[in-house]
N, CA, C and O of each residue as an XYZ file, in Angstrom:
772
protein
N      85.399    100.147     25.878
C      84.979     98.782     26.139
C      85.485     98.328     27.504
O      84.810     97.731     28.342
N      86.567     98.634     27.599
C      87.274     98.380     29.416
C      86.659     99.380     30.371
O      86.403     98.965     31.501
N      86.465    100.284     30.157
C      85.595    101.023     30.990
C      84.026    100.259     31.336
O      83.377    100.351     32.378
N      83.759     99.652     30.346
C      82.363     99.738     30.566
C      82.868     98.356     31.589
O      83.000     98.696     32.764
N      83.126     97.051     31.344
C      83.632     95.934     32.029
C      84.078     96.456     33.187
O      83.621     95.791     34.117
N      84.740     97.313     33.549
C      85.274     97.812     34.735
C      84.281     98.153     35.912
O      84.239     97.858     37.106
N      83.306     99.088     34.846
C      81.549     99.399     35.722
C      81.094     98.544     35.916
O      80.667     98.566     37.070
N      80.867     97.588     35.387
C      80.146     96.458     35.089
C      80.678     95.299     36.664
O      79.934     94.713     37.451
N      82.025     95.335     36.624
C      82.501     94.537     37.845
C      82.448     95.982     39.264
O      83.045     95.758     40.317
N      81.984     96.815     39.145
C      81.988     97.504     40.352
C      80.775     97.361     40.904
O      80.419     97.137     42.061
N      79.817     97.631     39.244
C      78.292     97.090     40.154
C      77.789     95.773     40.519
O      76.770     95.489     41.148
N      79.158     94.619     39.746
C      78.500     93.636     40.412
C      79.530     93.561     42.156
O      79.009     92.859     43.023
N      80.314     93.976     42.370
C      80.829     94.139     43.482
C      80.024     94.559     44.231
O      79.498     93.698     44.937
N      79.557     96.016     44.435
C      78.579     96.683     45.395
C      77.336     95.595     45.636
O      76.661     95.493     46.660
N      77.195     94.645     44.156
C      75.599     94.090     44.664
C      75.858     92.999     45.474
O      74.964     92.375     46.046
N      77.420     92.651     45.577
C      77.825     91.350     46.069
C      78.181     91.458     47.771
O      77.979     90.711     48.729
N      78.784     92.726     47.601
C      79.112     93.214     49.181
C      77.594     93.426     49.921
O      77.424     93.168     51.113
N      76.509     93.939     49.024
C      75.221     93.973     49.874
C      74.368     92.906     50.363
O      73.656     92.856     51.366
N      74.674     91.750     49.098
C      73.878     90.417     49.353
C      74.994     89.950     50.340
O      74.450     89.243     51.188
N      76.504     90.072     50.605
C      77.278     89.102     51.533
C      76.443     89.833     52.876
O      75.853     89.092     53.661
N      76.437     91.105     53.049
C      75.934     91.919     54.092
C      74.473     91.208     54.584
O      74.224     90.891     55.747
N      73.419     91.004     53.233
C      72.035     90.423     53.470
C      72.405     88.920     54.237
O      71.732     88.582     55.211
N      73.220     88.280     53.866
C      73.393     86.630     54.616
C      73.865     87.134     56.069
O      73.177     87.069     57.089
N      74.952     87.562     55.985
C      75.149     87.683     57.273
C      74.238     88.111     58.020
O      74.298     87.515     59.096
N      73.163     89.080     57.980
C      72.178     89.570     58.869
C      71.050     88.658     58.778
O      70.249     88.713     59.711
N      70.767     87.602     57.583
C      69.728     86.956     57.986
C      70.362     86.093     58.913
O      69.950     86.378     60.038
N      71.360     84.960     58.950
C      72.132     84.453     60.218
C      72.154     84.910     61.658
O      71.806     84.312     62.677
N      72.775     86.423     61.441
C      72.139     86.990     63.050
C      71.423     87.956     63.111
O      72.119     88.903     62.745
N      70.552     88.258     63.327
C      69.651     89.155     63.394
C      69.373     90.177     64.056
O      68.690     91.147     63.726
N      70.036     89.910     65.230
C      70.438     89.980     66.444
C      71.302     90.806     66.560
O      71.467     91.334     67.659
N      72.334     91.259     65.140
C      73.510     91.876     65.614
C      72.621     93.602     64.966
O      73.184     94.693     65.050
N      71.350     93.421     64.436
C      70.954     94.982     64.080
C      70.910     95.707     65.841
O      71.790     96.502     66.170
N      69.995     95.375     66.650
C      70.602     95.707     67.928
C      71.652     96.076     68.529
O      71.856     97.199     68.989
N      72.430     95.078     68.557
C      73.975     95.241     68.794
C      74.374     96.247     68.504
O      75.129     96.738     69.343
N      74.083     97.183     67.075
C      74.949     98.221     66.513
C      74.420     99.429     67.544
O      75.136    100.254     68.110
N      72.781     99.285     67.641
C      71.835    100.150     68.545
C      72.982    100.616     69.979
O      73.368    101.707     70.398
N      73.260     99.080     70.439
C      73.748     99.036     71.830
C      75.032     99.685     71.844
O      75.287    100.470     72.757
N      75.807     99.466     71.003
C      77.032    100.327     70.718
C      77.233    101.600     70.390
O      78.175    102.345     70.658
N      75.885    101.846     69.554
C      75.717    103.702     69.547
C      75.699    104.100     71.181
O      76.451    104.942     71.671
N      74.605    103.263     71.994
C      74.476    104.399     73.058
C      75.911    103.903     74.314
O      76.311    104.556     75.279
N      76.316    102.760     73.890
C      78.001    103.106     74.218
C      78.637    104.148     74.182
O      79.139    104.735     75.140
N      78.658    104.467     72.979
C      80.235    105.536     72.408
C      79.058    107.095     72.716
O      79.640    108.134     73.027
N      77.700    107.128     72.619
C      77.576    108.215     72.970
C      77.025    108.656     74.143
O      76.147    109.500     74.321
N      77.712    107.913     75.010
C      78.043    107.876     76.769
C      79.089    108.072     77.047
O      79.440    109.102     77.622
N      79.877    107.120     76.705
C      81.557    107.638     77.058
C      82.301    108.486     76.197
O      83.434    108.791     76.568
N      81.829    108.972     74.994
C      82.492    109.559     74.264
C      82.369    111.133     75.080
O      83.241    111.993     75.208
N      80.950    111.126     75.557
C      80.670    112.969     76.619
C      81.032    112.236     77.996
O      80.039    111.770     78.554
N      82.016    112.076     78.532
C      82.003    111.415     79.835
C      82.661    112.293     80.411
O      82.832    112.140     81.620
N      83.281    113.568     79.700
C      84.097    114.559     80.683
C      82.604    115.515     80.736
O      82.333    116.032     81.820
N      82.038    115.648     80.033
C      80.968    116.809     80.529
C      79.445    116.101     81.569
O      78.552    116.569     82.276
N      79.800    115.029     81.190
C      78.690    114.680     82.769
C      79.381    113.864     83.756
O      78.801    112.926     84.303
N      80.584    114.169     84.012
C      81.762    114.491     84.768
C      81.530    115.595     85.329
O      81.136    115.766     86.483
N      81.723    116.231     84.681
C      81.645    118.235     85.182
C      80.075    118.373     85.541
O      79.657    118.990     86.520
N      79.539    117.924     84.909
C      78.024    118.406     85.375
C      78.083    117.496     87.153
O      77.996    117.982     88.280
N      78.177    116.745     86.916
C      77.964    116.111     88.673
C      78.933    116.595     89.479
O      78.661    116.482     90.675
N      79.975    117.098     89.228
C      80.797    118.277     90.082
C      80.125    119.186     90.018
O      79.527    119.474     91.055
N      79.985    119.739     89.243
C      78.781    121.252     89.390
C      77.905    120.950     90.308
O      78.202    121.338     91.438
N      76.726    120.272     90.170
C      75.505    120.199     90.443
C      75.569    119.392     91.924
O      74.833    119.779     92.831
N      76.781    117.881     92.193
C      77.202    117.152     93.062
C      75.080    117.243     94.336
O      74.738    117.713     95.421
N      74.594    116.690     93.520
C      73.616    116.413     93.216
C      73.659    114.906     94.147
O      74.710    114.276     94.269
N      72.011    114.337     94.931
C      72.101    113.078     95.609
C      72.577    112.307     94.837
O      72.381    112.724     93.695
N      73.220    111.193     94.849
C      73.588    109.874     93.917
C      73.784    109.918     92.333
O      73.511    109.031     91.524
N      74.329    111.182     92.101
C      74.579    111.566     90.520
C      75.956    110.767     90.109
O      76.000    110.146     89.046
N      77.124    110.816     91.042
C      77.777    110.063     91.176
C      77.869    108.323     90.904
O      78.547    107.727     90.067
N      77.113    107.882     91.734
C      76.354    106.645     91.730
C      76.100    106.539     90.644
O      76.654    105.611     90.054
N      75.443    107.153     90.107
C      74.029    107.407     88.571
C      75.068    107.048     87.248
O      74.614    106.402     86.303
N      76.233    107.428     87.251
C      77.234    107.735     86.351
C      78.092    106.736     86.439
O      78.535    106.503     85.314
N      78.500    106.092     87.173
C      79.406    104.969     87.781
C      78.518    103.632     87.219
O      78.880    102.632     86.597
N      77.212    104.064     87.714
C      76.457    102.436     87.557
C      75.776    102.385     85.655
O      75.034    101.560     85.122
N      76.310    103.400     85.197
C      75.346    103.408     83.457
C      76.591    103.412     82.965
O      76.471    103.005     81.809
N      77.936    103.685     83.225
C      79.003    103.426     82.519
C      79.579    101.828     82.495
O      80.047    101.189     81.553
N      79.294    101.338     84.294
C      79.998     99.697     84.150
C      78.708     99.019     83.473
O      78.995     98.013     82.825
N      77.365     99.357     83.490
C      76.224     98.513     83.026
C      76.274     98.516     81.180
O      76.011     97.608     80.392
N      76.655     99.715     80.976
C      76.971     99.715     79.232
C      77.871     98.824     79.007
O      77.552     98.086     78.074
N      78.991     98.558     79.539
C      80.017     97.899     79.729
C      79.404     96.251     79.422
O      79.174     95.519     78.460
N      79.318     96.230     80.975
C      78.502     94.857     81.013
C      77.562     94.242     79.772
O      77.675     93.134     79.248
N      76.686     95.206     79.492
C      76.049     94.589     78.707
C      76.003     94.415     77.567
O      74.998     93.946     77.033
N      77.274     94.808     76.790
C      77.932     93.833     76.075
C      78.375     92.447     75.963
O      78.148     91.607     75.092
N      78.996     92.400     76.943
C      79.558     91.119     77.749
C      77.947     89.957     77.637
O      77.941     88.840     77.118
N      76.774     90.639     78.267
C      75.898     89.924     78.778
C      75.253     89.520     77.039
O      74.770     88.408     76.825
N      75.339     90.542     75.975
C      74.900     90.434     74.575
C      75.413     89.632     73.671
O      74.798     89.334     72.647
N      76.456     89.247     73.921
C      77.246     88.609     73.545
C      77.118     86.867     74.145
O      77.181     85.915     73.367
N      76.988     86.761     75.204
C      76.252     85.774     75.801
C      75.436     85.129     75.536
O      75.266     83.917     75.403
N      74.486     86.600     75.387
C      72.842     85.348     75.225
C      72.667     84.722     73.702
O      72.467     83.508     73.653
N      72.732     85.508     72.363
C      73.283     84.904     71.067
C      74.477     84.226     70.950
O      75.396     84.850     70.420
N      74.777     82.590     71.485
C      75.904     82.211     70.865
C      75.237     81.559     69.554
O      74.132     81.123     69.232
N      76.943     81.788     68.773
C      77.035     81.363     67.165
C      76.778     79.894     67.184
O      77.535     78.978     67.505
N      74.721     79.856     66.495
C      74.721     79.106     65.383
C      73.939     77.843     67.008
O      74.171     76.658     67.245
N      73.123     78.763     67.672
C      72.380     78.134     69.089
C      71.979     78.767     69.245
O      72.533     79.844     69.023
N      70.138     78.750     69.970
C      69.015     79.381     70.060
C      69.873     80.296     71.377
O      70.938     80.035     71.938
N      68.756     81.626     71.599
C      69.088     82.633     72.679
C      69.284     81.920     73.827
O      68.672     80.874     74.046
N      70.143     82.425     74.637
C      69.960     81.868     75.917
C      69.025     82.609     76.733
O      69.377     83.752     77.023
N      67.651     82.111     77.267
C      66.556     82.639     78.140
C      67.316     83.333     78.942
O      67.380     84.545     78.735
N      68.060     82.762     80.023
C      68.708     83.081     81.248
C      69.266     84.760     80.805
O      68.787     85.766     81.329
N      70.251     84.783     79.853
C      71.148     85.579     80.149
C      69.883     86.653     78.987
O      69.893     87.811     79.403
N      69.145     86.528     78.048
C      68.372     87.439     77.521
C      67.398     88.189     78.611
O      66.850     89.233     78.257
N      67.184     87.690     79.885
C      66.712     88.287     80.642
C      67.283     89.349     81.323
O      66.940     90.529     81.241
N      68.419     88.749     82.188
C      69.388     89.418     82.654
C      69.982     90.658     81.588
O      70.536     91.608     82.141
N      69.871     90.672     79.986
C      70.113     91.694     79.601
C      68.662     92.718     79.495
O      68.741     93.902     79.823
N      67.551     92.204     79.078
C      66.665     93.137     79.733
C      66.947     93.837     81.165
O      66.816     95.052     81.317
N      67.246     93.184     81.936
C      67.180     93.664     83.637
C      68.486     94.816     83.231
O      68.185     95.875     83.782
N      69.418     94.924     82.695
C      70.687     95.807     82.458
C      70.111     97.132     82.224
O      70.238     98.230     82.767
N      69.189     96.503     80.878
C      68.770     97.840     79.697
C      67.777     98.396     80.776
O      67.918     99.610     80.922
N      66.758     97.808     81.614
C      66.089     99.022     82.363
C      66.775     99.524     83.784
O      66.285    100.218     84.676
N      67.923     98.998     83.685
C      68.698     99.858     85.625
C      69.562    100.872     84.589
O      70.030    101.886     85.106
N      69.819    100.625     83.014
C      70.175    101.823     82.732
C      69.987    103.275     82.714
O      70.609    104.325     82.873
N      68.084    102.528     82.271
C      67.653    103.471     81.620
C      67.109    104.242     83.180
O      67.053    105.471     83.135
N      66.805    103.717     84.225
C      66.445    103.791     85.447
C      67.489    105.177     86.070
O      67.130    106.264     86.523
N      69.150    104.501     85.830
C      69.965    105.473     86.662
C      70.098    106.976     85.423
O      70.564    108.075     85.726
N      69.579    106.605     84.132
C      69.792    107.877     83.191
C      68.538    108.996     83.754
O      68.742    110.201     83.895
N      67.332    108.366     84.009
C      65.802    109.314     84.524
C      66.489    109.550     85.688
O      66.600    110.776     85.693
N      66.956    109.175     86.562
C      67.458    109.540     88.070
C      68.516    110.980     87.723
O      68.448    112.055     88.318
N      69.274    110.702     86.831
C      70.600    111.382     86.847
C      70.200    112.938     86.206
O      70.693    113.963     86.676
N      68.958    112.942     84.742
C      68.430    114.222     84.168
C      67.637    114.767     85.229
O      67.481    115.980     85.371
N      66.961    113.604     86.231
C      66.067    114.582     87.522
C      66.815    115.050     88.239
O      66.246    115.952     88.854
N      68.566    114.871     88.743
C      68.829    115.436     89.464
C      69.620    117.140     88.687
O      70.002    118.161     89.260
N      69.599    116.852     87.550
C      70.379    118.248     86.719
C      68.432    118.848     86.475
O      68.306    120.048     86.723
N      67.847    118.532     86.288
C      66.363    119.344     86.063
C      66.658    120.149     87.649
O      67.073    121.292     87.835
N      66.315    119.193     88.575
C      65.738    119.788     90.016
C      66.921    120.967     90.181
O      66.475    122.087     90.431
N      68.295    120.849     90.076
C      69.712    121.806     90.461
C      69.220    123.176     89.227
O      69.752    124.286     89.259
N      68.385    122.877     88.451
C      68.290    124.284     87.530
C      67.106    125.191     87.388
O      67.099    126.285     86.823
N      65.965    124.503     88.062
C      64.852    124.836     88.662
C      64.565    124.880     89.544
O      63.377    125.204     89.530
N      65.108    124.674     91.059
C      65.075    124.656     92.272
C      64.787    126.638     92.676
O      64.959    127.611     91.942
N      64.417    126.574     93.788
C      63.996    127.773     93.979
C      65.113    129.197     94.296
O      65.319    130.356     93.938
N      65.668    128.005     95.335
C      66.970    129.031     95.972
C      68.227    128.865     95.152
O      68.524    127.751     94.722
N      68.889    129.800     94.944
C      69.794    129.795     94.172
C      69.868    128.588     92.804
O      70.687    127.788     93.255
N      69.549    128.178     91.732
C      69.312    127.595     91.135
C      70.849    128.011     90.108
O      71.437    129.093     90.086
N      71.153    126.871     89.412
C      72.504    126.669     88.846
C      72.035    127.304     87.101
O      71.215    126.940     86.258
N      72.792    128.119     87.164
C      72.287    128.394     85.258
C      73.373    127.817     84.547
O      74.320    127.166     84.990
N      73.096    128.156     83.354
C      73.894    127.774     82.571
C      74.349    128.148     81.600
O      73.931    127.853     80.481
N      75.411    128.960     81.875
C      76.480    129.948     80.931
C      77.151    129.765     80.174
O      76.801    128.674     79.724
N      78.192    130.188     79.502
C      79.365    129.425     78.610
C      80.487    128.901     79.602
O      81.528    128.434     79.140
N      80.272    128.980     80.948
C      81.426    128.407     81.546
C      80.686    127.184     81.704
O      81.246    126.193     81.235
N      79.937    127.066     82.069
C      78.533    125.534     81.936
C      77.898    124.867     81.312
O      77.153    123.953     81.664
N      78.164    125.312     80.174
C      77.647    124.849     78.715
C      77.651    123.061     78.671
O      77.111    122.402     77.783
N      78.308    122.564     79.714
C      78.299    121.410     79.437
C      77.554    120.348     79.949
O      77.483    119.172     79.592
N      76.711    121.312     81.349
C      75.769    120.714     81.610
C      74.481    120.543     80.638
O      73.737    119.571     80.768
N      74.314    121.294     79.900
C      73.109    121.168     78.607
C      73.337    119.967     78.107
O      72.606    118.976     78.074
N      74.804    120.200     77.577
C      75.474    118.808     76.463
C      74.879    117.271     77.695
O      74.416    116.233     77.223
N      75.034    117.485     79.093
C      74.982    116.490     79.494
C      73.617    116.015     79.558
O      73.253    114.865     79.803
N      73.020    116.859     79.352
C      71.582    116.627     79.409
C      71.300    116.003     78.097
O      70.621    114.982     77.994
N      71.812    116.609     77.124
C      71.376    116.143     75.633
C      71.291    114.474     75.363
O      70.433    113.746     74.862
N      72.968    114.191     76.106
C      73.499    113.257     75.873
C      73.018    111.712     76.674
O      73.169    110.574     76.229
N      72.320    112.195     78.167
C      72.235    111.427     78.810
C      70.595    111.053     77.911
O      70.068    109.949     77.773
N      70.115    112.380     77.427
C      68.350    112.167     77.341
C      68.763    111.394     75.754
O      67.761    110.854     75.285
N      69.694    111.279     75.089
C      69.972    110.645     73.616
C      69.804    108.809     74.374
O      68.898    107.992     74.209
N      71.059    108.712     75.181
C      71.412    107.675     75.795
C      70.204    106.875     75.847
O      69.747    106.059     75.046
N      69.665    107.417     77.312
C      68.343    106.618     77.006
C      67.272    106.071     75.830
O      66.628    105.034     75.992
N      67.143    107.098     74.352
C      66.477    107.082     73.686
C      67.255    105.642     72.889
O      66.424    104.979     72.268
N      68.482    105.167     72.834
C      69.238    104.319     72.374
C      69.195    103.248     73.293
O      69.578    102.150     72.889
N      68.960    103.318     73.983
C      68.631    102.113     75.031
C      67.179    101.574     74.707
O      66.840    100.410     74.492
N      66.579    102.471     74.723
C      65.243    102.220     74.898
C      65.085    101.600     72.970
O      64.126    100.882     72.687
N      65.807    101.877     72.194
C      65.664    101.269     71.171
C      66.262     99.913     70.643
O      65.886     99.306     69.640
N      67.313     99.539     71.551
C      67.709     98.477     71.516
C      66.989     97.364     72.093
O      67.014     96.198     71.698
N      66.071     98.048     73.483
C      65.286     97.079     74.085
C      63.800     96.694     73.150
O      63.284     95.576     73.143
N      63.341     97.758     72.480
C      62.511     97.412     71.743
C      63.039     96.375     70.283
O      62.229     95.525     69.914
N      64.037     96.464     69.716
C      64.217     95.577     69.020
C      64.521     94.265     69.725
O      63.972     93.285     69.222
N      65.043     94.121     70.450
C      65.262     92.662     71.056
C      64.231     92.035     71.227
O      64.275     90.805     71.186
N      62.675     92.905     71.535
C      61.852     92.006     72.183
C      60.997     92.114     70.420
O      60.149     91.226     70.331
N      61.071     92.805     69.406
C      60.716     92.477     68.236
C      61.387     91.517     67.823
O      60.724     90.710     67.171
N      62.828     91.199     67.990
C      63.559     90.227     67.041
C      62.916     89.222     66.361
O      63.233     89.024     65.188
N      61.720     88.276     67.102
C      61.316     86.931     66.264
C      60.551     87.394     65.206
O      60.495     86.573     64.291
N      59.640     88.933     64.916
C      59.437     89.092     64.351
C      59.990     89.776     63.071
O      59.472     89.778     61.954
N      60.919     90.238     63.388
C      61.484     90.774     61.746
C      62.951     89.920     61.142
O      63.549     90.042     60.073
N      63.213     89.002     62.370
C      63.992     87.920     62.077
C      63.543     87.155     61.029
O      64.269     86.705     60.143
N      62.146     86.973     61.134
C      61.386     86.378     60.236
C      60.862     86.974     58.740
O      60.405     86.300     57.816
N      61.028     88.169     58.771
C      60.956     88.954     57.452
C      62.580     89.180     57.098
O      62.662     89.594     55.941
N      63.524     89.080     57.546
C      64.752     89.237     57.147
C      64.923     88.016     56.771
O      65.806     88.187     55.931
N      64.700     86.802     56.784
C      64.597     85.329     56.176
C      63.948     85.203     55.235
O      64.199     84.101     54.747
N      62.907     85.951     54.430
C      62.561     85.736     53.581
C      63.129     86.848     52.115
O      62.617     86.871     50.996
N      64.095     87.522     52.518
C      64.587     88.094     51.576
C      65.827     87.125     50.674
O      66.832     86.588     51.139
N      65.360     87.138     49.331
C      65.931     86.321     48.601
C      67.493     86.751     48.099
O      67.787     87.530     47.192
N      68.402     85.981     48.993
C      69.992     85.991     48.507
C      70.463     85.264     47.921
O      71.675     85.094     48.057
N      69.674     84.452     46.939
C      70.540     83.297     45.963
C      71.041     84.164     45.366
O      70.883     85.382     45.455
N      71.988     83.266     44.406
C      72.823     84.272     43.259
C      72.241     83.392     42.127
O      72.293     82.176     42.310
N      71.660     83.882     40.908
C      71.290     83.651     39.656
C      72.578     83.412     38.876
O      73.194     84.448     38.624
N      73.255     82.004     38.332
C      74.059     81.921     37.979
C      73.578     81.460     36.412
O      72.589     80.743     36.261
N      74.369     81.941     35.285
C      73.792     81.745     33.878
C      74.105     79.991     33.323
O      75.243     79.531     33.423
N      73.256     79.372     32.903
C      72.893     78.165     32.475
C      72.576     77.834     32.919
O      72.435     76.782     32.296
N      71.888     77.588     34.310
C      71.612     76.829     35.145
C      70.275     76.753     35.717
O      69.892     76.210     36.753
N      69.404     77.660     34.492
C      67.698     77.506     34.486
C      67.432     76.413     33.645
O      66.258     76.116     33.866
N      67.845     75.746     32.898
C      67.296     74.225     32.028
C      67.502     73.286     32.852
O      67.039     72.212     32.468
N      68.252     73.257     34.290
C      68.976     72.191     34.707
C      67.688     71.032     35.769
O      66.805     71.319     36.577
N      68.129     69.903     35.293
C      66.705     69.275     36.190
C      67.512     68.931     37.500
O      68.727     68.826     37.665
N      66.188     68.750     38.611
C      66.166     68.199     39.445
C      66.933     66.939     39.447
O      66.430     66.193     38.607
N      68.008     66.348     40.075
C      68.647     65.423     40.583
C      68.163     64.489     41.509
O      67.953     65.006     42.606
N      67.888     63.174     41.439
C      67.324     62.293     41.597
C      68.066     61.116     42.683
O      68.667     60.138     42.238
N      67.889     61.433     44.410
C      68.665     60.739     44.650
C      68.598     59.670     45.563
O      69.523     59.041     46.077
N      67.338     59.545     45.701
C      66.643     58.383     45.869
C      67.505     57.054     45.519
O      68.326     56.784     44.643
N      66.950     56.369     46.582
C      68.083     54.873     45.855
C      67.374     54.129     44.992
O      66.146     54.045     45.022
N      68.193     53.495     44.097
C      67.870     53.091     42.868
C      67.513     51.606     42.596
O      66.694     51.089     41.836
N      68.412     51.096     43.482
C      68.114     49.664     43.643
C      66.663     48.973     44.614
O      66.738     47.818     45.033
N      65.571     49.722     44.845
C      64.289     49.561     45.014
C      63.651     49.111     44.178
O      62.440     48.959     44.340
């Protein structure tokens, strides 16, 4: 009998942690992105020693540059995400732009940075392979061509947001509490009319 009560409060726990989870995301909507933007954070700087090494290897036109400007712009545009949703006040135009303008000089210096590791491995004269002492230029390739694909998905949800903001509002999070289907409408109109 305590066992079963015990299940009984775990599944209403799990259903409670999912509906607290459902409010909070209908409130911001905004933060499903956010998580987007933070994946292609951590899986930028988390490989930052191997496209490190790859732009020493390859030391390639403005790969340098390329790497410098998608690490402070990930950076930034947090800062700038954080901005344009303040708590519980419409987007700010201004700064939702300015984070578009981020998400494409990202995605801008990531196509710059795989053309310059494509051209260093296909080039005619002496062309750079890639061995087990180099193995990490691949990874950098993987990582930079992931990067973008996470960028490019964060920018597409942002510019969906009004629309599934609006289907995430219609998912029903009341809580069904027992007795409280006979109960009438409350009347509160003034009386002395």
């Amino acid at each position: 009998m305590a066992d079963q009560k015990t299940a009984k409060k775990q599944g209403r726990g799990i259903k409670e942690v999912i509906r607290k989870s459902l409010v909070s995301l209908k409130r911001s909507p905004q933060n499903i992105s956010l998580v987007f933007l933070v994946v292609a954070f951590l899986i930028f700087s988390l490989n930052l020693s191997s496209i490190a090494n790859t732009t020493a290897k390859i030391n390639g036109a403005n790969m340098g540059q390329c790497e410098f400007v998608a690490m402070l712009f990930s950076i930034l545009a947090f800062v700038v995400f954080l901005r344009t949703f303040p708590k519980r006040k419409p987007a700010n135009k201004i700064m939702l732009g300015l984070l578009f303008g981020m998400l494409a000089l990202l995605i801008f210096v990531d196509v710059v940075y795989l053309s310059r590791i494509t051209s260093a491995l296909t080039r005619a004269d002496n062309p750079i392979a890639v061995t087990n002492e180099t193995v990490y230029i691949s990874t950098a390739q993987a990582v930079v061509t992931l990067h973008i694909v996470f960028v490019i998905i964060t920018a597409v949800l942002l510019a969906l947001l009004p629309v599934y903001a609006k289907l995430i509002r219609k998912i029903n999070t009341s809580i069904e509490v027992e007795g409280n289907e006979n109960m009438e409408a409350i009347d509160i109109s003034d009386d002395e009319d």
